[in-house]
PDB file of N, CA, C, O and CB in Angstrom:
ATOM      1  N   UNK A   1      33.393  28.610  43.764  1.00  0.00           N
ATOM      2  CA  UNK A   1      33.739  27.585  42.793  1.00  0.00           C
ATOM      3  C   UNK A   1      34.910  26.758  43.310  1.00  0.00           C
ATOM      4  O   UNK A   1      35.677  27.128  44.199  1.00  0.00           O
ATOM      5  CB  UNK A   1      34.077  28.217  41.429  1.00  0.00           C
ATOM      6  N   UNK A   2      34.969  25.525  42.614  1.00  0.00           N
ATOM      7  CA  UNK A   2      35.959  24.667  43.583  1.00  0.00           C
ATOM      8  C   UNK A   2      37.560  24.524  42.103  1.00  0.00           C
ATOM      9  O   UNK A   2      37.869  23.830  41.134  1.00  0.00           O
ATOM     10  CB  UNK A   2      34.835  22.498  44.214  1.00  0.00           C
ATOM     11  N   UNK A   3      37.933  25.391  42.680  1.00  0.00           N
ATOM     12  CA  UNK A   3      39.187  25.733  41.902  1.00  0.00           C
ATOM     13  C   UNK A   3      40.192  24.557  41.564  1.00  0.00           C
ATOM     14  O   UNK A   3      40.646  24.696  40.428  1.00  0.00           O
ATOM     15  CB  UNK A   3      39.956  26.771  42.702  1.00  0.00           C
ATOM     16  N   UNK A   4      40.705  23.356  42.273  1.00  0.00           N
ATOM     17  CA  UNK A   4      41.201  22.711  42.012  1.00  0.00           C
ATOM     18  C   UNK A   4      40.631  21.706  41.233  1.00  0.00           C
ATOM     19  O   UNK A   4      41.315  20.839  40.690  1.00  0.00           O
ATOM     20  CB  UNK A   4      41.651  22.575  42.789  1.00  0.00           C
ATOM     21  N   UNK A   5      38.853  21.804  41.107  1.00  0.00           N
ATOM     22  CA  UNK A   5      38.585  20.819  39.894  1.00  0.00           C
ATOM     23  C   UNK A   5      38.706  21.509  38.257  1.00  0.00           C
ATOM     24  O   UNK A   5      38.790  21.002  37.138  1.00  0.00           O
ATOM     25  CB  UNK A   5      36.940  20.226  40.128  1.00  0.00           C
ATOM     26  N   UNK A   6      38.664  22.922  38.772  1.00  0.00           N
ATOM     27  CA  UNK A   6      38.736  23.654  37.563  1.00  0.00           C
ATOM     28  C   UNK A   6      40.069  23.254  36.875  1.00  0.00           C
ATOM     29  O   UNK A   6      40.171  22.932  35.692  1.00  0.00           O
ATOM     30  CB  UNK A   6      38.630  25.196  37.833  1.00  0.00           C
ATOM     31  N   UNK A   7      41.422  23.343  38.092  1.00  0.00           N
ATOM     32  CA  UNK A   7      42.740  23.399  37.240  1.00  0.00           C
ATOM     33  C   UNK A   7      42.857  21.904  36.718  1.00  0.00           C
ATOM     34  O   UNK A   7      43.539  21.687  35.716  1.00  0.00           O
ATOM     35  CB  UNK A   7      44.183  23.897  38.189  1.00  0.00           C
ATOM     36  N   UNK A   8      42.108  20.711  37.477  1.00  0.00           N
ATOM     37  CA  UNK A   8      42.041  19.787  36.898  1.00  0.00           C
ATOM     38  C   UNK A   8      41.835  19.390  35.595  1.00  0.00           C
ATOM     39  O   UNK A   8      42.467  18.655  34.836  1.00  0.00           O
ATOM     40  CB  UNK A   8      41.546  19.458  37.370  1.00  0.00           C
ATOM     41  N   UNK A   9      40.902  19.977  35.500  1.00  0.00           N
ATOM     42  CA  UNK A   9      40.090  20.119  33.550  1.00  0.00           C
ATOM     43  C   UNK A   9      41.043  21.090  33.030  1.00  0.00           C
ATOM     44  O   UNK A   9      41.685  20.645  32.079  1.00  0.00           O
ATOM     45  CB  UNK A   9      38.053  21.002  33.260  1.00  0.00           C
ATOM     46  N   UNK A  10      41.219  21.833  33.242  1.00  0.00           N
ATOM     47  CA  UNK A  10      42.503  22.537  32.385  1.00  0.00           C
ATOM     48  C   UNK A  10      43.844  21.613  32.307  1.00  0.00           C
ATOM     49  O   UNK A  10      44.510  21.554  31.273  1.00  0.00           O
ATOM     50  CB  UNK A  10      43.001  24.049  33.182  1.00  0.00           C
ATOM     51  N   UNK A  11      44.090  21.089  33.173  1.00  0.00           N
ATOM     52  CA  UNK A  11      45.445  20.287  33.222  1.00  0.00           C
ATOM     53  C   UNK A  11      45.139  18.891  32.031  1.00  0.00           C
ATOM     54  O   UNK A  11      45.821  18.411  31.125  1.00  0.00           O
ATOM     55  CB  UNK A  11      45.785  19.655  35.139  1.00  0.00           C
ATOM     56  N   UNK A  12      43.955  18.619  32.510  1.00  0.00           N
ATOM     57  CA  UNK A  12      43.518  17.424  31.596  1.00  0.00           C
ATOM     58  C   UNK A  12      43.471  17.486  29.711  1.00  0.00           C
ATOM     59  O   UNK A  12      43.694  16.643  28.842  1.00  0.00           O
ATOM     60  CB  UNK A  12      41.950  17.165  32.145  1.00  0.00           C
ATOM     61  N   UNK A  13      43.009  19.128  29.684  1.00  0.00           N
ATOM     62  CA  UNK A  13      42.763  19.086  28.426  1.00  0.00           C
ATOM     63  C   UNK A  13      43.946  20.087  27.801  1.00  0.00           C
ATOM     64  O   UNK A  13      43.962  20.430  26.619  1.00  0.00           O
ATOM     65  CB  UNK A  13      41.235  19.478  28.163  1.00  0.00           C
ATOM     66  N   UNK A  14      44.641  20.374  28.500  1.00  0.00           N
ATOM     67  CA  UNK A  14      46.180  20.682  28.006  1.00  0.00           C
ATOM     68  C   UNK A  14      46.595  19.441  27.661  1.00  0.00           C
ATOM     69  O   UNK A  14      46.687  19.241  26.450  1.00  0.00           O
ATOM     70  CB  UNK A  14      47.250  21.338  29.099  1.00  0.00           C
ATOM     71  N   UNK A  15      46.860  18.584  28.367  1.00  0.00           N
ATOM     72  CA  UNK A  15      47.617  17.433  28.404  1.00  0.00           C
ATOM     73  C   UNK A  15      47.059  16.407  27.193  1.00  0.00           C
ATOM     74  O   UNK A  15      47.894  15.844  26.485  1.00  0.00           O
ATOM     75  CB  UNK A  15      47.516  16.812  29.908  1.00  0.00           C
ATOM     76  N   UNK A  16      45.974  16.235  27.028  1.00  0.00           N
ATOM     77  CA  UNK A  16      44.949  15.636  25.471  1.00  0.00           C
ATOM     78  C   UNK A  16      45.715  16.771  23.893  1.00  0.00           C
ATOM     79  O   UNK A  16      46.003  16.490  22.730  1.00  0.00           O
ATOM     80  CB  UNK A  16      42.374  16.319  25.850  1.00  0.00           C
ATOM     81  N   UNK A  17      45.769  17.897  24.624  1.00  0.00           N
ATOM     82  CA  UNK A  17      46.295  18.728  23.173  1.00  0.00           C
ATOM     83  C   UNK A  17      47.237  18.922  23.411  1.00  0.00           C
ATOM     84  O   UNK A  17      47.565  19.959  22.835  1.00  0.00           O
ATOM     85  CB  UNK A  17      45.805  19.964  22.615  1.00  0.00           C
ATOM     86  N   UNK A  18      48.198  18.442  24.117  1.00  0.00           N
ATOM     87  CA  UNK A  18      49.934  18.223  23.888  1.00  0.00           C
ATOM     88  C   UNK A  18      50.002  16.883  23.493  1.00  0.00           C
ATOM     89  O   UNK A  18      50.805  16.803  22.563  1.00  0.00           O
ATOM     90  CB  UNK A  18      51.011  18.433  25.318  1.00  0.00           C
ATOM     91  N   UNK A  19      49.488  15.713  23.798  1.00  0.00           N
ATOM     92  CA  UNK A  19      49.623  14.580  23.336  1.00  0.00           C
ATOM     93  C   UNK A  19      49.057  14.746  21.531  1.00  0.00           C
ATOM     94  O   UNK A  19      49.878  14.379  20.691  1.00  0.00           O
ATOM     95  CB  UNK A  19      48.769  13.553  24.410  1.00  0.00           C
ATOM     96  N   UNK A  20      48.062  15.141  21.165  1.00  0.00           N
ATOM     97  CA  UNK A  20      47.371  15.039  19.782  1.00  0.00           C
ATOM     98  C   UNK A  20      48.668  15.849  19.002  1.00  0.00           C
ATOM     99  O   UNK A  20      49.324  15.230  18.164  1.00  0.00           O
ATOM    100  CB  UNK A  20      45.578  15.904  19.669  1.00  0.00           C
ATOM    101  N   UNK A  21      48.993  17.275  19.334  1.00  0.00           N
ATOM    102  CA  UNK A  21      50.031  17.942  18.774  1.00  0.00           C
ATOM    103  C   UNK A  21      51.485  17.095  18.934  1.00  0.00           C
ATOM    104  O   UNK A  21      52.167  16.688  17.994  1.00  0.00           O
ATOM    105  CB  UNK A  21      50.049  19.349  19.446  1.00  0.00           C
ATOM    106  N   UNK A  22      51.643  17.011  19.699  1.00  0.00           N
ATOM    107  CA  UNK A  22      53.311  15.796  19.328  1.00  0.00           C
ATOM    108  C   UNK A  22      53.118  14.432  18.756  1.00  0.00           C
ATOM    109  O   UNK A  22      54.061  13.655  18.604  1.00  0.00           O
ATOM    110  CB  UNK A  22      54.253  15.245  20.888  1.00  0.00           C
ATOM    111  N   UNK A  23      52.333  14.252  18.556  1.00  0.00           N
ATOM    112  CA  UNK A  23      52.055  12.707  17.469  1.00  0.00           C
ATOM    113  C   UNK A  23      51.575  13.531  16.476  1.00  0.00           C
ATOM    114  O   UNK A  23      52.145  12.988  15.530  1.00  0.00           O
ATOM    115  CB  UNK A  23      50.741  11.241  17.954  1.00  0.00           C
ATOM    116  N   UNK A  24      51.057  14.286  16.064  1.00  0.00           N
ATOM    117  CA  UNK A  24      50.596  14.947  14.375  1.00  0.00           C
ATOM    118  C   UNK A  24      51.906  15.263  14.122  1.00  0.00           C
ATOM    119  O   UNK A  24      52.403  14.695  13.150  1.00  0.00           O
ATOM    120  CB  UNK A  24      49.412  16.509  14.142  1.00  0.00           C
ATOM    121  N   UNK A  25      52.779  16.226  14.911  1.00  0.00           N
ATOM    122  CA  UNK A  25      53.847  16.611  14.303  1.00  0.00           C
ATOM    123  C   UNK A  25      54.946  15.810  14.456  1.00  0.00           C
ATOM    124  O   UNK A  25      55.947  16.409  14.062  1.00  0.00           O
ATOM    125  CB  UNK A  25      54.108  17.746  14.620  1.00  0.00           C
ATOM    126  N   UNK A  26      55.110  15.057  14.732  1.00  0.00           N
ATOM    127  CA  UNK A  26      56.059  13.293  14.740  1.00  0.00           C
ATOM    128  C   UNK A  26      56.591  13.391  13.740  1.00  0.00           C
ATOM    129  O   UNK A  26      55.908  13.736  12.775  1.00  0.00           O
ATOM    130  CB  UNK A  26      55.282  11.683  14.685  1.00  0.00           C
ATOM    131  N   UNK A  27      58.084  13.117  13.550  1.00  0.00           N
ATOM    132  CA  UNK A  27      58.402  12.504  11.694  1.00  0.00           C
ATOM    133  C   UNK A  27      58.984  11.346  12.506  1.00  0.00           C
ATOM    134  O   UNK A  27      59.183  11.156  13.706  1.00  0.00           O
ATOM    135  CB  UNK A  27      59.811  13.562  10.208  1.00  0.00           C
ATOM    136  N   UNK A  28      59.189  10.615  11.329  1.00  0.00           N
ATOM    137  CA  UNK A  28      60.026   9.173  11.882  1.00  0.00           C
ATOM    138  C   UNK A  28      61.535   9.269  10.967  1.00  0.00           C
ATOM    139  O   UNK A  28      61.874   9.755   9.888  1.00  0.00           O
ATOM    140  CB  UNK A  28      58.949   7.370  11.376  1.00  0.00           C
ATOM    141  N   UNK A  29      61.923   8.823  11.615  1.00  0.00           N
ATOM    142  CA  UNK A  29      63.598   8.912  11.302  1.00  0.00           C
ATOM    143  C   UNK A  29      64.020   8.114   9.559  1.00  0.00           C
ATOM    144  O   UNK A  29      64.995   8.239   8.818  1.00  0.00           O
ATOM    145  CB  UNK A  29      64.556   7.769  12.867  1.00  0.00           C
ATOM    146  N   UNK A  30      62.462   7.134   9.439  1.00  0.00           N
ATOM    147  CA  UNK A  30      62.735   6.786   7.940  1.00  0.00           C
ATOM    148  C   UNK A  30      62.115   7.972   6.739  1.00  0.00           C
ATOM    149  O   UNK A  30      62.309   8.013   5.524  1.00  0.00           O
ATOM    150  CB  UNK A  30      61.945   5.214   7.675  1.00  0.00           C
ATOM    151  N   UNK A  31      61.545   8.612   7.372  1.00  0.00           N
ATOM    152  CA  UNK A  31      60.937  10.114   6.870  1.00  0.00           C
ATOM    153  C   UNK A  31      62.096  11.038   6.050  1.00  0.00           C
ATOM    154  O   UNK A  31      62.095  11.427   4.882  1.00  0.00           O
ATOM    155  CB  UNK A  31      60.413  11.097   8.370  1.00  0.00           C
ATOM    156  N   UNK A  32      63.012  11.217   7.055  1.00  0.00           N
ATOM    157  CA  UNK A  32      63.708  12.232   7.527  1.00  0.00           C
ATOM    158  C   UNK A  32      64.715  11.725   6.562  1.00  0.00           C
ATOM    159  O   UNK A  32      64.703  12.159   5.410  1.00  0.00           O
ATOM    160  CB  UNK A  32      63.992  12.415   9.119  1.00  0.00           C
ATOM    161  N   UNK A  33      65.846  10.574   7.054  1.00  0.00           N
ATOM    162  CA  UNK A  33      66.629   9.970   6.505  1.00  0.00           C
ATOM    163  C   UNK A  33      66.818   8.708   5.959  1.00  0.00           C
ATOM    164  O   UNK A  33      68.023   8.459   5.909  1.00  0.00           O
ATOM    165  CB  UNK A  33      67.182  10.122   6.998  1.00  0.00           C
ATOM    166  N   UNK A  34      66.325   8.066   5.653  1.00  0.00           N
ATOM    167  CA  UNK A  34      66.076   6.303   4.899  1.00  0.00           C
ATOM    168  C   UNK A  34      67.604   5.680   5.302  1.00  0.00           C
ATOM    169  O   UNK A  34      67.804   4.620   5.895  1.00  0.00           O
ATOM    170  CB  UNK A  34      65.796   6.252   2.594  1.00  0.00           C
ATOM    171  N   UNK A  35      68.498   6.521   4.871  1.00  0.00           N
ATOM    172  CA  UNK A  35      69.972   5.419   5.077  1.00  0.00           C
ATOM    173  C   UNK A  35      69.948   5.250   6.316  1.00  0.00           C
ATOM    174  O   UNK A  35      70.738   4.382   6.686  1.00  0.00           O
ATOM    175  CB  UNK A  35      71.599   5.951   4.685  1.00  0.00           C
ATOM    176  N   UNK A  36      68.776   6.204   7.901  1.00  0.00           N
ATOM    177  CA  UNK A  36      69.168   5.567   8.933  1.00  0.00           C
ATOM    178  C   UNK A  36      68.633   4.664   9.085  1.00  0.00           C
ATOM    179  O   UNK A  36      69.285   3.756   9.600  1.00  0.00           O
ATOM    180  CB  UNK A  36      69.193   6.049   9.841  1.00  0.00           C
ATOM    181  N   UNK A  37      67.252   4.402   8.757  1.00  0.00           N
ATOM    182  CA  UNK A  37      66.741   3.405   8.982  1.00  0.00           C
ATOM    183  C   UNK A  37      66.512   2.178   8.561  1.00  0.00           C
ATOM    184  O   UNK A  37      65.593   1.446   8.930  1.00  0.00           O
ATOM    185  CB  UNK A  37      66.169   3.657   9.105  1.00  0.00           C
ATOM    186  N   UNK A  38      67.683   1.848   7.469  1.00  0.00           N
ATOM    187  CA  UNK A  38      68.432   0.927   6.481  1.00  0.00           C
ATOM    188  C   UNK A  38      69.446   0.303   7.946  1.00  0.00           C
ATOM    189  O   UNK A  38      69.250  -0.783   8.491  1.00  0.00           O
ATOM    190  CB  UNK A  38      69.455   1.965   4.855  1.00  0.00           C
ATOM    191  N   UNK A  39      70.438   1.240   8.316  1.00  0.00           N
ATOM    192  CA  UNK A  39      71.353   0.919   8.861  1.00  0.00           C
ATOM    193  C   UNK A  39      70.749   0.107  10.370  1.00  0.00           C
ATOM    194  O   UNK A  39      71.008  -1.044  10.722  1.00  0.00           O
ATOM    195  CB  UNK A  39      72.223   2.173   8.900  1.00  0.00           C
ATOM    196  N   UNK A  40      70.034   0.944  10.959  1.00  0.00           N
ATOM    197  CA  UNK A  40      69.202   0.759  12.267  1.00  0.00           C
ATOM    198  C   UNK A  40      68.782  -0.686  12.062  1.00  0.00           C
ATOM    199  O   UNK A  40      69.332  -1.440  12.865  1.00  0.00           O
ATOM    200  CB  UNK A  40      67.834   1.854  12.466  1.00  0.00           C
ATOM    201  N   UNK A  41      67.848  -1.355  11.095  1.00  0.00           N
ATOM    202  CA  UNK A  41      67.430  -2.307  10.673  1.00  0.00           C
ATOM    203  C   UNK A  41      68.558  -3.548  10.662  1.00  0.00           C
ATOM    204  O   UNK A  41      68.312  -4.646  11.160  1.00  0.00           O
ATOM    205  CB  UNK A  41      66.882  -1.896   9.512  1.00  0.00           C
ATOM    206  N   UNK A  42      70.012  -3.163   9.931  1.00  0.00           N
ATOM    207  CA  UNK A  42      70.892  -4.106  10.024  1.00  0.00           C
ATOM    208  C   UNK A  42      71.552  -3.992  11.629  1.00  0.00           C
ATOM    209  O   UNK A  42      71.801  -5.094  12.119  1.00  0.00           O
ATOM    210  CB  UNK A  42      71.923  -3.917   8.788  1.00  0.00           C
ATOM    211  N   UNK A  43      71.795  -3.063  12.306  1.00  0.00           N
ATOM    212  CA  UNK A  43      72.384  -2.959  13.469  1.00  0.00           C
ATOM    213  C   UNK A  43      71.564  -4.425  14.540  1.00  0.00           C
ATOM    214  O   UNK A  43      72.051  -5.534  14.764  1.00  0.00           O
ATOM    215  CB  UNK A  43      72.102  -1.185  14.004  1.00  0.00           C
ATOM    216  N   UNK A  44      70.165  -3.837  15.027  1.00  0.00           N
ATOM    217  CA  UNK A  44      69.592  -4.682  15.217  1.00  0.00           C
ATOM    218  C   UNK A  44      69.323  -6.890  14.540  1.00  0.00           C
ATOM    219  O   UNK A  44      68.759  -7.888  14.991  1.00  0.00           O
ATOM    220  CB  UNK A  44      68.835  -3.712  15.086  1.00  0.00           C
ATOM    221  N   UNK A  45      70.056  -6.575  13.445  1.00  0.00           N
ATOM    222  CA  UNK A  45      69.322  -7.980  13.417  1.00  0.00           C
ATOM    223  C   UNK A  45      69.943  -9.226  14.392  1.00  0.00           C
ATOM    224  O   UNK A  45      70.665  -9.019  15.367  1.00  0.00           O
ATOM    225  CB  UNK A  45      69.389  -8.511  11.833  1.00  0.00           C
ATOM    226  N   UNK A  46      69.551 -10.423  13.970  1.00  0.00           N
ATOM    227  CA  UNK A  46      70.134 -11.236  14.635  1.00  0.00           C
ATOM    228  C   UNK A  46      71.287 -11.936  14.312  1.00  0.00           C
ATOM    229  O   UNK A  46      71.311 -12.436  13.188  1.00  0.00           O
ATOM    230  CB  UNK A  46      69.417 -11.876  14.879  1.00  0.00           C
ATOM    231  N   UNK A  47      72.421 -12.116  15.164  1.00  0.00           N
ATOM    232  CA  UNK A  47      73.856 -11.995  14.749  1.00  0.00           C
ATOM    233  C   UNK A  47      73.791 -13.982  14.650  1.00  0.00           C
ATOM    234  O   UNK A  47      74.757 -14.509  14.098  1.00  0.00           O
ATOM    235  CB  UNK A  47      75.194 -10.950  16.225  1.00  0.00           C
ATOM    236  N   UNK A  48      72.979 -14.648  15.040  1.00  0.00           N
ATOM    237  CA  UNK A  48      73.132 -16.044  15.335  1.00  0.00           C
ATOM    238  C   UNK A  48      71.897 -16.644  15.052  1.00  0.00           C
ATOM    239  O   UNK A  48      70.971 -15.834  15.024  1.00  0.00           O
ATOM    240  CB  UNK A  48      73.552 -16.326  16.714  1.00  0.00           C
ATOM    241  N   UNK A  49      71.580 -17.869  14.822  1.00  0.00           N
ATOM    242  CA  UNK A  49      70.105 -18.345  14.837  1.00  0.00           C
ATOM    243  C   UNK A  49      69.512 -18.692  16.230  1.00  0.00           C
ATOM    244  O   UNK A  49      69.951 -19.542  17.004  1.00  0.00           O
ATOM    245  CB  UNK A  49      69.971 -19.621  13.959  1.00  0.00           C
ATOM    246  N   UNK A  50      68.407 -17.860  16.416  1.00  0.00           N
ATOM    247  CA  UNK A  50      68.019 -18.511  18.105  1.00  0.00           C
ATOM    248  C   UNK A  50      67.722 -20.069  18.619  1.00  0.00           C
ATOM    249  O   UNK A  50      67.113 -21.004  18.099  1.00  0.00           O
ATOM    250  CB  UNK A  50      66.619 -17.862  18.547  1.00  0.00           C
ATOM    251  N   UNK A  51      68.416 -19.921  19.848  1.00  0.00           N
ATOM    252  CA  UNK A  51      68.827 -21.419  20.357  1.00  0.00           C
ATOM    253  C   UNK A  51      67.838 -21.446  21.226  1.00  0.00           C
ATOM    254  O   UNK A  51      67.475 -20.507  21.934  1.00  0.00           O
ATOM    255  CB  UNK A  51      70.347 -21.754  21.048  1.00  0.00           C
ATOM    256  N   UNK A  52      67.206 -22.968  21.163  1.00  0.00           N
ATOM    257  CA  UNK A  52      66.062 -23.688  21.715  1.00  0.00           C
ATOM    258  C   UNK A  52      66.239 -23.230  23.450  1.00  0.00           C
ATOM    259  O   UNK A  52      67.318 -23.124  24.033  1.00  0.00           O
ATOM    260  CB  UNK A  52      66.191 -25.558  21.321  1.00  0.00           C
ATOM    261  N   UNK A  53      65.345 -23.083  23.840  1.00  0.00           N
ATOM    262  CA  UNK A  53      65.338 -22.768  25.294  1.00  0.00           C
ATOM    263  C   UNK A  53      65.656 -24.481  25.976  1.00  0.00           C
ATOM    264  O   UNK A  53      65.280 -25.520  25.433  1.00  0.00           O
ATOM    265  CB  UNK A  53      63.585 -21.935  25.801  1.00  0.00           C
ATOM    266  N   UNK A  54      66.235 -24.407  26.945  1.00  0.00           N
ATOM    267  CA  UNK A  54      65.473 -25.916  27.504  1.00  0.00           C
ATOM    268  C   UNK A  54      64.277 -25.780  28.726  1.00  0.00           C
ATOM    269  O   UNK A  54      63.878 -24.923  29.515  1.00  0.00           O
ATOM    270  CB  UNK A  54      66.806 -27.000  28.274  1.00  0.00           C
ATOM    271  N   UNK A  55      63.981 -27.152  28.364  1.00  0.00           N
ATOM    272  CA  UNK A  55      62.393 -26.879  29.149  1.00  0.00           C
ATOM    273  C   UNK A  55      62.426 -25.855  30.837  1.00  0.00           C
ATOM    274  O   UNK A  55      63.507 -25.628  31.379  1.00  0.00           O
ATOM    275  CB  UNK A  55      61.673 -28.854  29.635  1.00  0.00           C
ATOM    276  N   UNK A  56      61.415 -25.477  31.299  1.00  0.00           N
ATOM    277  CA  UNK A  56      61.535 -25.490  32.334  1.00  0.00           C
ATOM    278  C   UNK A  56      61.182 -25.981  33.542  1.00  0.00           C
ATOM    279  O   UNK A  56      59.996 -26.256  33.721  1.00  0.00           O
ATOM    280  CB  UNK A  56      61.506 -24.935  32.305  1.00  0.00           C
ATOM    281  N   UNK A  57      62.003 -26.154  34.447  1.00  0.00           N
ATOM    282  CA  UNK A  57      61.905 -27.060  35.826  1.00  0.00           C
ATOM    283  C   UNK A  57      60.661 -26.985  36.294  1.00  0.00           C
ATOM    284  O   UNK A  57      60.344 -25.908  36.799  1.00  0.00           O
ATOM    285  CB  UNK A  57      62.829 -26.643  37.018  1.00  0.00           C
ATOM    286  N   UNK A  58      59.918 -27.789  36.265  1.00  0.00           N
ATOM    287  CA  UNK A  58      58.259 -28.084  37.181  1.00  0.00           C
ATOM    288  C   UNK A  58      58.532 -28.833  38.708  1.00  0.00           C
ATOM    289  O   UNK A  58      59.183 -29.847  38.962  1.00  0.00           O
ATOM    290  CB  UNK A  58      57.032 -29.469  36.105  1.00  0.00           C
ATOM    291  N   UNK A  59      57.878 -28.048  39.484  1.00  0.00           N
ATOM    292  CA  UNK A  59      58.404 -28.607  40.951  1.00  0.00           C
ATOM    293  C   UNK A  59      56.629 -29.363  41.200  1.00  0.00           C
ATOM    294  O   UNK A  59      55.791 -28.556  40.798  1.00  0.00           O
ATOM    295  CB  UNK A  59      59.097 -26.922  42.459  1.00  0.00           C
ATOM    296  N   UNK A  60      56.310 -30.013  41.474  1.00  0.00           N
ATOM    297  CA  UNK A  60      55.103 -30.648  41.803  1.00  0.00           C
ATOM    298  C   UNK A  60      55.003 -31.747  42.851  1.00  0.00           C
ATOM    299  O   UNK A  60      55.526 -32.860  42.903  1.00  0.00           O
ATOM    300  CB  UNK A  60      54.650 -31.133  40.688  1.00  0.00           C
ATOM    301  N   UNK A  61      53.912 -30.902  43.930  1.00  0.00           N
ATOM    302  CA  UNK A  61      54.451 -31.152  45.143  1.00  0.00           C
ATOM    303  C   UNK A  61      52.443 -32.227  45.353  1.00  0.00           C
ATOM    304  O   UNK A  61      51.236 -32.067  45.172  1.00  0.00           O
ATOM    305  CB  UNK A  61      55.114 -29.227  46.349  1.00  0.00           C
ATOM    306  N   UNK A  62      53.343 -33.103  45.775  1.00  0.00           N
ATOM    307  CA  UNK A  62      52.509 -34.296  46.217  1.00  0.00           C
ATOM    308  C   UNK A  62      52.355 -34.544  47.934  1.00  0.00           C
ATOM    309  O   UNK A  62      53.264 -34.596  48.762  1.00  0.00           O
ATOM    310  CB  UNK A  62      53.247 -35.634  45.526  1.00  0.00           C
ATOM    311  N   UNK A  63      50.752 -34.688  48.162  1.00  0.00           N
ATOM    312  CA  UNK A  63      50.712 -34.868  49.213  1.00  0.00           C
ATOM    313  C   UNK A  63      49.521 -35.188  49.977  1.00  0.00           C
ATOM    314  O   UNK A  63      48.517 -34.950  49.305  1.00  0.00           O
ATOM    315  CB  UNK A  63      51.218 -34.086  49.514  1.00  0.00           C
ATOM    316  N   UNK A  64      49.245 -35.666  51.200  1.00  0.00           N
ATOM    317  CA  UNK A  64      47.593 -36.076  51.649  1.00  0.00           C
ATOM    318  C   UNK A  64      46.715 -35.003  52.981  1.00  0.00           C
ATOM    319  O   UNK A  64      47.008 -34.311  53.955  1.00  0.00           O
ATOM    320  CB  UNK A  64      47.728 -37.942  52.427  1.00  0.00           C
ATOM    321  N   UNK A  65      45.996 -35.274  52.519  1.00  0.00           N
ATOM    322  CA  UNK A  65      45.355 -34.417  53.835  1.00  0.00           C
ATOM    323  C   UNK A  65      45.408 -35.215  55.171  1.00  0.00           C
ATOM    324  O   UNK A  65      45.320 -36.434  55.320  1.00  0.00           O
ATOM    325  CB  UNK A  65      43.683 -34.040  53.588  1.00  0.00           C
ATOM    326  N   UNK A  66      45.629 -33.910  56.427  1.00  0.00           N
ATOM    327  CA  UNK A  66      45.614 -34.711  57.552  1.00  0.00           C
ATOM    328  C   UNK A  66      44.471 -35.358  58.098  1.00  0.00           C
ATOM    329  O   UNK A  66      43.481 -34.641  57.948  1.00  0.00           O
ATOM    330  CB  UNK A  66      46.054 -34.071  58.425  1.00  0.00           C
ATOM    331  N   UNK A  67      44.181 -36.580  58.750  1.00  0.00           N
ATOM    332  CA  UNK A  67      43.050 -36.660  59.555  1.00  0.00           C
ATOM    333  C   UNK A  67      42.629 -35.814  60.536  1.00  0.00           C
ATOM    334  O   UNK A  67      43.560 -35.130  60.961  1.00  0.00           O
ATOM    335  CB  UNK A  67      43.079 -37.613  60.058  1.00  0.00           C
ATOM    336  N   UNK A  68      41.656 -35.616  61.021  1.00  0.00           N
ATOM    337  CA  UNK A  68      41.086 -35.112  62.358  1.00  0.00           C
ATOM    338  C   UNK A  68      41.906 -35.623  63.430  1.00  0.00           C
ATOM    339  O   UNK A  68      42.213 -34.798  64.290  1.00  0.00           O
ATOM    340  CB  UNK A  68      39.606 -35.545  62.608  1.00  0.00           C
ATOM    341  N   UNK A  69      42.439 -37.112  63.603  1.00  0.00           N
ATOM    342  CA  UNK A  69      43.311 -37.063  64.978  1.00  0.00           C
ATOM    343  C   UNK A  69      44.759 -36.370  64.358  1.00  0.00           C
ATOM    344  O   UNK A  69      45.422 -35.896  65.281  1.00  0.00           O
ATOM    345  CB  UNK A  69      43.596 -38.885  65.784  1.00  0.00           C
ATOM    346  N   UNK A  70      45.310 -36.226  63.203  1.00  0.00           N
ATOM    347  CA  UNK A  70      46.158 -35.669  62.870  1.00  0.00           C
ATOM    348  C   UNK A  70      46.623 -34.264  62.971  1.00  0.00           C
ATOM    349  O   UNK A  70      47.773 -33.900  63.214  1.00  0.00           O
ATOM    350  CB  UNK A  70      46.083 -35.972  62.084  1.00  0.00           C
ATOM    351  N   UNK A  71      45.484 -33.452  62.733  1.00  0.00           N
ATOM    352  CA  UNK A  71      45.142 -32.308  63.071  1.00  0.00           C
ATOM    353  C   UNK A  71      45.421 -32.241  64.410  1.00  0.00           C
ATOM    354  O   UNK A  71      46.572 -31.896  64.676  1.00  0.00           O
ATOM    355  CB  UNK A  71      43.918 -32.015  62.739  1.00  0.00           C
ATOM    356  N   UNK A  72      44.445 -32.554  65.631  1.00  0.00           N
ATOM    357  CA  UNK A  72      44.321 -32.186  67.004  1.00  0.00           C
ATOM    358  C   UNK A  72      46.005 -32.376  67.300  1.00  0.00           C
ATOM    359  O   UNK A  72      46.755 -31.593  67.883  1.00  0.00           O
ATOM    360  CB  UNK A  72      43.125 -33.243  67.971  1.00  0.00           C
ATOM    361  N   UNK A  73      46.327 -33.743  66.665  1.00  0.00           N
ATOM    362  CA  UNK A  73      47.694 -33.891  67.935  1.00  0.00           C
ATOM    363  C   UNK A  73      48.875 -33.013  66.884  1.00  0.00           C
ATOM    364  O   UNK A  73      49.954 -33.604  66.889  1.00  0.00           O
ATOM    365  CB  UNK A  73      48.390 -36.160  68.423  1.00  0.00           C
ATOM    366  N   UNK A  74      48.875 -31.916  66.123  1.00  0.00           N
ATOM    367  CA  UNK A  74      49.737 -30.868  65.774  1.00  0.00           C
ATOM    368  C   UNK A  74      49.014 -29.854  66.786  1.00  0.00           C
ATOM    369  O   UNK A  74      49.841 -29.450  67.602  1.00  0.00           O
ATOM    370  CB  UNK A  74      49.793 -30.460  64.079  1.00  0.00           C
ATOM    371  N   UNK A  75      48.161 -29.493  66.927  1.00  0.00           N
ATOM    372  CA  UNK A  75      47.679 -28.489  68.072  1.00  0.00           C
ATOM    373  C   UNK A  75      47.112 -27.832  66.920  1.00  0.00           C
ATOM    374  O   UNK A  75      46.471 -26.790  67.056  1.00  0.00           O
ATOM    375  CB  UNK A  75      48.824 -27.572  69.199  1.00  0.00           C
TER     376      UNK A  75
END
């Protein structure tokens, strides 16, 4: 039997039922305590009104194709 595909599937489906078990048993911190997540909410907000970006710089590059004698005599 080829053992390292075996530990594979074991590794795989450990790893599916550690992920399903730590998100079922998850609380969220507004669960737990509400005044933190009152406070958390004001910590985060925005201290200023957001200021307009200015545009950004477009470089646009203009130009012609060479001729055939143009070509040869660059080599």
């Amino acid at each position: 039997m080829n053992v390292r595909k075996n530990f594979e599937g074991l590794f795989l489906a450990a790893a599916a039922v550690g992920l399903f078990a730590s998100y079922a048993s998850a609380e969220t911190i507004a669960t737990r305590v509400p005044q933190i997540a009152v406070a958390t909410q004001a910590a985060f907000a925005p201290a200023a009104a957001p200021v307009d970006a200015p545009a950004i710089p477009t470089v646009l590059v203009v130009g012609h194709r060479l001729t055939a004698a143009e070509k040869a005599r660059l080599g």
